[in-house]
C-alpha positions as CSV (number, residue, x, y, z in Angstrom):
1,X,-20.3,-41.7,5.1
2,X,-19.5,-38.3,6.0
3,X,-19.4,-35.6,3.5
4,X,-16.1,-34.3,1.9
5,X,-15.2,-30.6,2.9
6,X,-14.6,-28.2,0.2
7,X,-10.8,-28.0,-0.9
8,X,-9.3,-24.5,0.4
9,X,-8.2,-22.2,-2.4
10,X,-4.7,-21.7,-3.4
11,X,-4.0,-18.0,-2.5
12,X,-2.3,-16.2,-4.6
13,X,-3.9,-12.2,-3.7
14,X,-1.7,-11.3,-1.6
15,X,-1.2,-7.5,-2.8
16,X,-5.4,-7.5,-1.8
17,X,-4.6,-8.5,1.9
18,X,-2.1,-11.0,3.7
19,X,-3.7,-13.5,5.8
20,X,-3.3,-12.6,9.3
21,X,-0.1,-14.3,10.6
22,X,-0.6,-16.0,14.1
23,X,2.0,-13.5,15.9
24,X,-0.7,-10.5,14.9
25,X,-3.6,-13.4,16.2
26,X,-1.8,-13.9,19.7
27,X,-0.8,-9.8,20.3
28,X,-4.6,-9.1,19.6
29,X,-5.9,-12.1,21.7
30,X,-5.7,-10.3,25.6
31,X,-8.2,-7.3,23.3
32,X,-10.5,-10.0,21.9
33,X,-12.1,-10.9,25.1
34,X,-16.1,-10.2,25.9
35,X,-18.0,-8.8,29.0
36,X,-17.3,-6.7,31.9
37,X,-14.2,-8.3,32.8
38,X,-12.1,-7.8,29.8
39,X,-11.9,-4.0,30.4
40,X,-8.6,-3.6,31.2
41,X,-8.3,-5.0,27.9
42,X,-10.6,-2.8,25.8
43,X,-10.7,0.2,27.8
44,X,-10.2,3.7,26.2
45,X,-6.6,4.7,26.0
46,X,-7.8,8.1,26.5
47,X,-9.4,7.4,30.1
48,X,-7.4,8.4,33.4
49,X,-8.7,5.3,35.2
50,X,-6.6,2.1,35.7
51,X,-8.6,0.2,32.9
52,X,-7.5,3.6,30.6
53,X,-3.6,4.1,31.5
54,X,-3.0,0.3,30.8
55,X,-4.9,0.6,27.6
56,X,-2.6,3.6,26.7
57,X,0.3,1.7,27.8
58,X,-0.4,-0.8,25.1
59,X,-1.2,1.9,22.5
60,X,2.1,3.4,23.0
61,X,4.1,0.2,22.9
62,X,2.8,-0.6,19.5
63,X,3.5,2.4,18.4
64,X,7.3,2.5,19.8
65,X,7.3,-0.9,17.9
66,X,5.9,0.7,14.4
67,X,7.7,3.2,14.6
68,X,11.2,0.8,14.9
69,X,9.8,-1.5,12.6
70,X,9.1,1.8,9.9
71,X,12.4,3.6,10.9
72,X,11.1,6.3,12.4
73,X,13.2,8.7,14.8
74,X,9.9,9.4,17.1
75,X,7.3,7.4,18.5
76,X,5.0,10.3,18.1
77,X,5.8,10.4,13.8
78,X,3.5,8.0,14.1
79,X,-0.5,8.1,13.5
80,X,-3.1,5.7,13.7
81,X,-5.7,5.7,11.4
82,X,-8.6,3.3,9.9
83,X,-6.0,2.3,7.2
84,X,-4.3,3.4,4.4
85,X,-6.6,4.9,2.5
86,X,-7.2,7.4,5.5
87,X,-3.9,8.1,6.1
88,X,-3.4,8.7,2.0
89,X,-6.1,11.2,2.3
90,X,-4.7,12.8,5.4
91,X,-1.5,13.2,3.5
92,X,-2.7,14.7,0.7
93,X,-5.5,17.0,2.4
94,X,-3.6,17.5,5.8
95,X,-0.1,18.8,4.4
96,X,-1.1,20.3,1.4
97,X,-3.3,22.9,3.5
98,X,-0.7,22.9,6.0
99,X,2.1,23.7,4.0
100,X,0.1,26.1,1.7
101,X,-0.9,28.2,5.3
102,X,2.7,28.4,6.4
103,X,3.9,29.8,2.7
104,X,0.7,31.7,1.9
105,X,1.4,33.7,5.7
106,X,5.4,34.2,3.9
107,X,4.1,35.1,0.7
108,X,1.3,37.6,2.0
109,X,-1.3,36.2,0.1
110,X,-0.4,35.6,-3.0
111,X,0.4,32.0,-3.5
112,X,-1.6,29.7,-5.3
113,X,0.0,26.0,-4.1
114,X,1.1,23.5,-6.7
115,X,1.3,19.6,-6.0
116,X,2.8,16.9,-8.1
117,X,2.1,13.1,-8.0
118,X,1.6,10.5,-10.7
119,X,-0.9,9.0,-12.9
120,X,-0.6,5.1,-11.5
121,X,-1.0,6.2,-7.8
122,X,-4.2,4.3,-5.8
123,X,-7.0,5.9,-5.5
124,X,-6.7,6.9,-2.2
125,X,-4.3,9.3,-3.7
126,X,-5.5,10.8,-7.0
127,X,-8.9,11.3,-6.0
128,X,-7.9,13.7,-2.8
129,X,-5.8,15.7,-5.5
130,X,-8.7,16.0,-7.6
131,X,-10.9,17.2,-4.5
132,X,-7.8,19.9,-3.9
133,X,-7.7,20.5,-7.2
134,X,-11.8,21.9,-6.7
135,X,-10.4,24.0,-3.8
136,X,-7.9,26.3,-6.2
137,X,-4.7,23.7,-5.7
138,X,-2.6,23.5,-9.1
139,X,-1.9,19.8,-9.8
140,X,0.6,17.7,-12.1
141,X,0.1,14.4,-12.6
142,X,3.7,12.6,-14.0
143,X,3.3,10.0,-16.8
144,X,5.4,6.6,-15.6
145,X,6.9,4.8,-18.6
146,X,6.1,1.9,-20.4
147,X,6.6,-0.2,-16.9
148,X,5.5,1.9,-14.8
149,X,8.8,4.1,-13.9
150,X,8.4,8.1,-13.0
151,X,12.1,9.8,-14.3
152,X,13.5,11.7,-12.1
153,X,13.9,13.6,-14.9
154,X,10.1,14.2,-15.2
155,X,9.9,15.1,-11.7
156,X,12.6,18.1,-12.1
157,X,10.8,19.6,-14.3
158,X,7.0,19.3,-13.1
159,X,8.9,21.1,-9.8
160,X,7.7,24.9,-9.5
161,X,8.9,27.9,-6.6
162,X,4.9,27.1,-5.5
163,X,5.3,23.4,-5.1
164,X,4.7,22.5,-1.6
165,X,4.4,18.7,-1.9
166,X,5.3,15.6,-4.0
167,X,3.2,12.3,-3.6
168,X,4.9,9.3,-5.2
169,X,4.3,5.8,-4.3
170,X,6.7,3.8,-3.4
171,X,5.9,0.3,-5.2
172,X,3.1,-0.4,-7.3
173,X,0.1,-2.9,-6.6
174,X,-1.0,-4.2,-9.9
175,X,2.8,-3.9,-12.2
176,X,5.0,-4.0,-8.9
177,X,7.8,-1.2,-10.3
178,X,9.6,-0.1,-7.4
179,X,10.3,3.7,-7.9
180,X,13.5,5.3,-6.7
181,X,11.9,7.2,-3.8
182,X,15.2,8.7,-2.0
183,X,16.6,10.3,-5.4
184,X,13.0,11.7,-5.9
185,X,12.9,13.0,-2.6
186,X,15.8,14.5,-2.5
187,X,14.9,16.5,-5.3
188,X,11.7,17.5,-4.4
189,X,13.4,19.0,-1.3
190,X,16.3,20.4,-3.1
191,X,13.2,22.6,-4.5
192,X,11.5,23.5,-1.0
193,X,8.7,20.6,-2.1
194,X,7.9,18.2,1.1
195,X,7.3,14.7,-0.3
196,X,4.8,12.2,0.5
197,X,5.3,8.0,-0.3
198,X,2.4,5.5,-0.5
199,X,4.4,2.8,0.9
200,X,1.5,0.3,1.6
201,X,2.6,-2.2,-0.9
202,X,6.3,-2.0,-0.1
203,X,6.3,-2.8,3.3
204,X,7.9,-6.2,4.0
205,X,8.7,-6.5,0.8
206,X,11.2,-4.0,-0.1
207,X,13.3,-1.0,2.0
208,X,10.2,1.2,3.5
209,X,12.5,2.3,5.9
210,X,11.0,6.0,6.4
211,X,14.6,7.5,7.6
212,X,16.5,5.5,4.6
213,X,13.7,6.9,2.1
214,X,14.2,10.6,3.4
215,X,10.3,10.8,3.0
216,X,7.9,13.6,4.9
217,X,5.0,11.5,5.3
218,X,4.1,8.0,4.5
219,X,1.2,5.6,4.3
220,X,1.0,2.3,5.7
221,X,-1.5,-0.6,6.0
222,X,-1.8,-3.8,8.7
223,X,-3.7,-6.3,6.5
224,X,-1.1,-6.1,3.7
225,X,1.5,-7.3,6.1
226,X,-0.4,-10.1,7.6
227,X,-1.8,-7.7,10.4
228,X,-5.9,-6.8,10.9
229,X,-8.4,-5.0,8.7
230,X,-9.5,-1.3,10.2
231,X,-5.8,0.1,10.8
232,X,-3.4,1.8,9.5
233,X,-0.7,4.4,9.7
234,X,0.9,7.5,8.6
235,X,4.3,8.5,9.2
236,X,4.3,12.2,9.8
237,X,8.0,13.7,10.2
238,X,8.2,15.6,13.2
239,X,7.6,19.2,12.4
240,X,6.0,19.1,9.0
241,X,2.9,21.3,8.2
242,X,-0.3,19.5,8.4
243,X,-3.8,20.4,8.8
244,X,-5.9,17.6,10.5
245,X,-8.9,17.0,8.5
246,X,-10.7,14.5,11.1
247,X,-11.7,16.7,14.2
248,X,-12.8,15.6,17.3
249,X,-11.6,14.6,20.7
250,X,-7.8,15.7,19.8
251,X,-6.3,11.8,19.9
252,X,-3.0,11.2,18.4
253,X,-1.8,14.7,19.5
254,X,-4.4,16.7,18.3
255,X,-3.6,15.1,14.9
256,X,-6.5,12.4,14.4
257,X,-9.0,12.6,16.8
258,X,-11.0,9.7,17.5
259,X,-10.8,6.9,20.1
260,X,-7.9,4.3,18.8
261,X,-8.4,0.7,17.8
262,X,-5.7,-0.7,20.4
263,X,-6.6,-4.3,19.6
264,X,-5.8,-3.3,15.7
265,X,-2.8,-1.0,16.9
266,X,-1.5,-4.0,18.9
267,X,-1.8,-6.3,16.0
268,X,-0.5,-4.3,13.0
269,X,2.8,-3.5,15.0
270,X,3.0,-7.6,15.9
271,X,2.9,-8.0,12.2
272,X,5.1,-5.0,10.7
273,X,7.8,-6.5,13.2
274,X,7.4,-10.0,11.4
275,X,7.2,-8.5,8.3
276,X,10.2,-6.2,8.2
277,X,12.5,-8.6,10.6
278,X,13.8,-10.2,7.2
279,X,12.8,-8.7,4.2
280,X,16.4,-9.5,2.2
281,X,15.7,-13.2,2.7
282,X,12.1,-13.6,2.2
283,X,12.4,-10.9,-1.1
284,X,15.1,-13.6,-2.2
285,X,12.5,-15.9,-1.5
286,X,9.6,-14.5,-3.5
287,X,11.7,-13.4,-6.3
288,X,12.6,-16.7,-7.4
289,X,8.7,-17.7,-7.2
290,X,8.5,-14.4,-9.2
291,X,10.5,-15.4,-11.9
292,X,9.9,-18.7,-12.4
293,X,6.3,-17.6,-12.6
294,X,6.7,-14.9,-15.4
295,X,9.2,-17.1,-17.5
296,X,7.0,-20.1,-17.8
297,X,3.6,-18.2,-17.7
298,X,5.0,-16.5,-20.8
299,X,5.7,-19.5,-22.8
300,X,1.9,-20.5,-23.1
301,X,1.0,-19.1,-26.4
302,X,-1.9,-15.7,-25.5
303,X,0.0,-15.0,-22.6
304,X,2.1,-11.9,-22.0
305,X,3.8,-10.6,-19.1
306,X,3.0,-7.1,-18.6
307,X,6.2,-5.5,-17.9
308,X,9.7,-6.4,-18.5
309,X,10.9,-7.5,-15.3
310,X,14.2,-9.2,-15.9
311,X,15.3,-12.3,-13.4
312,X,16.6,-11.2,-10.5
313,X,15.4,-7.2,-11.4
314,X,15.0,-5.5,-7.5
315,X,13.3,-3.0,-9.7
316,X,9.6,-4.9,-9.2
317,X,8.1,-6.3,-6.4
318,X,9.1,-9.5,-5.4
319,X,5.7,-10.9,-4.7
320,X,3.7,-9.1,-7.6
321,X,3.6,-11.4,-11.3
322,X,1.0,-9.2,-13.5
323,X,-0.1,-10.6,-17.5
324,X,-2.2,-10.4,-20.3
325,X,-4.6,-13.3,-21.5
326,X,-5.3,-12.1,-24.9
327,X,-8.8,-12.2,-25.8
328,X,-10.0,-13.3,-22.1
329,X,-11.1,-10.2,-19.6
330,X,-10.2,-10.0,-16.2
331,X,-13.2,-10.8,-14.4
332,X,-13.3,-13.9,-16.7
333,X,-10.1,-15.6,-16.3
334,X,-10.2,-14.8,-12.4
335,X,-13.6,-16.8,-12.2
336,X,-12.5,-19.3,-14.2
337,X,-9.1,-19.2,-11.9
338,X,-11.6,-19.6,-8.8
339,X,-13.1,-22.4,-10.2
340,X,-10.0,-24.5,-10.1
341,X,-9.3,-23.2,-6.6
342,X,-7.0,-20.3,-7.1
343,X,-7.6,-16.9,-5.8
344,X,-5.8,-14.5,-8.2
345,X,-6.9,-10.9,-9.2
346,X,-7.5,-8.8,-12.2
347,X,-5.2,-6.2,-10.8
348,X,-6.4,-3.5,-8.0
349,X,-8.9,-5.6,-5.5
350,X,-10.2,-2.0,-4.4
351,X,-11.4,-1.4,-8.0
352,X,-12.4,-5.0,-9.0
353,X,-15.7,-4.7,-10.0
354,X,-14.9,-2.0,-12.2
355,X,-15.2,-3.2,-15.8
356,X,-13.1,-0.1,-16.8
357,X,-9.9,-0.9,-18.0
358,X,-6.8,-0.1,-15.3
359,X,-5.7,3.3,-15.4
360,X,-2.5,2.1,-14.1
361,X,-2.3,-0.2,-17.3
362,X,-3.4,2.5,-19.1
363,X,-0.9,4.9,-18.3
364,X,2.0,2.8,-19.2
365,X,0.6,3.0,-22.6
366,X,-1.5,-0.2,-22.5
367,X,-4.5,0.1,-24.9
368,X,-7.9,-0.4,-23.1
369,X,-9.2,-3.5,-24.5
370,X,-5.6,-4.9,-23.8
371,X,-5.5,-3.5,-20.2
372,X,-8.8,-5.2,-19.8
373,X,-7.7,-8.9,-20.3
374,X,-5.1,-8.9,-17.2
375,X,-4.4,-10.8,-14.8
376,X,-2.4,-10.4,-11.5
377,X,-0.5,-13.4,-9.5
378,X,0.7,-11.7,-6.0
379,X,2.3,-14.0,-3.5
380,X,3.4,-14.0,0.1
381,X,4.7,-15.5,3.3
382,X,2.7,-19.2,2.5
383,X,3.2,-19.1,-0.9
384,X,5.5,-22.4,-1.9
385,X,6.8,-23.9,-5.4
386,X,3.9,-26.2,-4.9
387,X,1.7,-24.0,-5.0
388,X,3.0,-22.3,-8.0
389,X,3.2,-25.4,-10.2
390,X,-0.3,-26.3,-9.4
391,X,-1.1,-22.8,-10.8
392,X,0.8,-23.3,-13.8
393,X,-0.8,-26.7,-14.9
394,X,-4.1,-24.8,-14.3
395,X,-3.4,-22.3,-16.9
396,X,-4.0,-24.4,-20.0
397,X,-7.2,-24.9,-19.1
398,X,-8.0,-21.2,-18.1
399,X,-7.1,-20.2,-21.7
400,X,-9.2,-23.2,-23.3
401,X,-11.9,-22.9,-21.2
402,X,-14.6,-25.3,-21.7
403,X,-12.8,-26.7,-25.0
């Protein structure tokens, strides 16, 4: 009698990482290859030799695909980097002391740069502020509302004559608000500000279309769309100020140096094609799994959605279902979750094993020991109503746990 194999999970992380999608598997697979006879495969793109120029060849054709798939005027507006939360940092770091140089030589001197972004952005971003803040950089961190909305309002006024760059992200990962990134922009440049957009979570899901946003710079991931781990990108507007802060061979025009991850480059432009092919359809798609989910999940009695998102509301992530278990914390009700094979979150997977409370939760005006009991659903390309309803008959159980 042969032994019976452990049930897969039900995955519902998605806004963690995407599964990689076969069309990212099969654009990878001629890089994948071992020994001496797979160079022309996994040669450096930065080598005149045969193996080299068709290496470079496939470089540059994924990044004329990314850069289509983003929106982007130029092939070259496009960077590769280790991920997102490289090309957050580069953002922050590299345009900040680039635009600061260029209006510090106008000024003579006697410019002290100002930056604004917001207190629910990743990581990635607020902790490179606070690093510029250390160097002499003024910053302003915006307060979103109670669902996780920055005003435009807010923004106009946070906006000073030494403001040299605005960092807003486009969609949230734990609440999913969508914030109105082209009005923002427009009036961060109205004020001389360049403006910078987190866009890792929006990609696929909503409009990250770079040109249509009217965004400087952008960050971007390839696991969040189904692509590999270890690459990312950053949009980079041709001619904007920027400082490269990784220094080295000169890659990536002098930009990023450091010999690129073709194989990942390949893949993550496989994937952002997929992704972005039909993003009305499939954001139809999730929004009714969305809804559906936050109208019946609210109905058991301790549960509470955490925003208001309304049916149908394009203001929140499609994907992206985020509530409160009342008197259940995080890491609690997503091990219990695990247990009856479904892999949820308890909100950011890059801060998970924080027991602090979320300081996007937090910002919104969420106490602490409320923050602490959430719970986020995110869904994706494989997600099905199935899926979902075996979730929801799981949830009585999660709440009585062991009654």
């Amino acid at each position: 009698m042969t032994e019976a194999q452990p049930r897969s999970p039900i995955y519902l992380d998605y806004a963690a990482t995407a599964p990689l999608i076969p069309e990212a598997l099969r654009a990878m697979e001629p890089y994948l290859a071992a020994g001496p006879d797979s160079i022309r495969g996994n040669a450096n793109p930065n080598s005149l030799s045969t193996p080299g120029r068709e290496a470079f060849k496939a470089l540059e054709g994924a990044r004329r695909s990314l850069a289509a798939s983003l929106g982007a005027q130029r092939p070259d507006e496009v960077l590769f980097t280790s991920g997102a939360t490289e090309a957050d940092n580069a953002a922050l770091s590299g345009i900040a002391h680039g635009a600061f140089h260029e209006r510090d030589r106008a000024m003579s001197g006697t410019f002290t740069p100002h930056i604004i972004t917001t207190q629910i952005e990743h990581d990635a971003v607020l902790l490179p502020a606070k690093r510029l803040e250390s160097e002499g950089f003024h910053v302003t961190y915006l307060k979103p509302d109670r669902d996780g909305f920055v005003s435009a309002q807010s923004l106009e006024e946070a906006l000073l004559p030494e403001t040299v760059l605005v960092s807003i992200q486009l969609a949230n990962s734990e609440i999913g608000s969508v914030q109105a990134i082209r009005a923002l922009a427009d009036i961060a440049h109205e004020r001389g500000a360049l403006f910078h957009t987190d866009a890792v979570q929006g990609l696929g899901k909503v409009c990250a279309n770079v040109d249509m946003l009217g965004v400087d710079a952008a960050s971007f991931s390839a696991h969040k769309v189904g692509g590999p781990y270890g690459v990312g990108a950053l949009y980079l507007r041709r001619r904007t100020p920027f400082a490269p802060f990784i220094l080295g061979g000169g890659q990536e025009g002098g930009r990023r140096s450091g010999t690129q991850n073709v194989c990942g480059a390949v893949g993550f432009a496989a994937a952002a094609s997929v992704a972005t092919a039909d993003v009305e359809a499939e954001g139809a798609r999730l929004r009714q799994l969305r809804d559906a989910l936050y109208g019946r999940l609210a109905a058991f009695e301790g549960v509470q959605p955490t925003v208001e998102c309304a049916p149908g509301s394009q203001d929140f992530l499609p994907n992206v279902v985020n509530v409160l278990m009342e008197g259940i914390e995080s890491q609690t009700a997503v091990l219990r979750f695990d247990a009856l094979g479904f892999a949820v979150s308890g909100g950011s997977a890059c801060a998970s094993a924080s027991l602090d409370a979320s300081h996007v939760l937090t910002a919104c005006g969420i106490a602490p020991d409320e923050a602490q009991t959430e719970v986020r659903i995110s869904m994706g390309r494989y997600t099905d109503e199935e899926q979902i309803e075996a979730l929801l008959h799981a949830v009585p159980q999660v709440l009585d746990w062991g009654a």
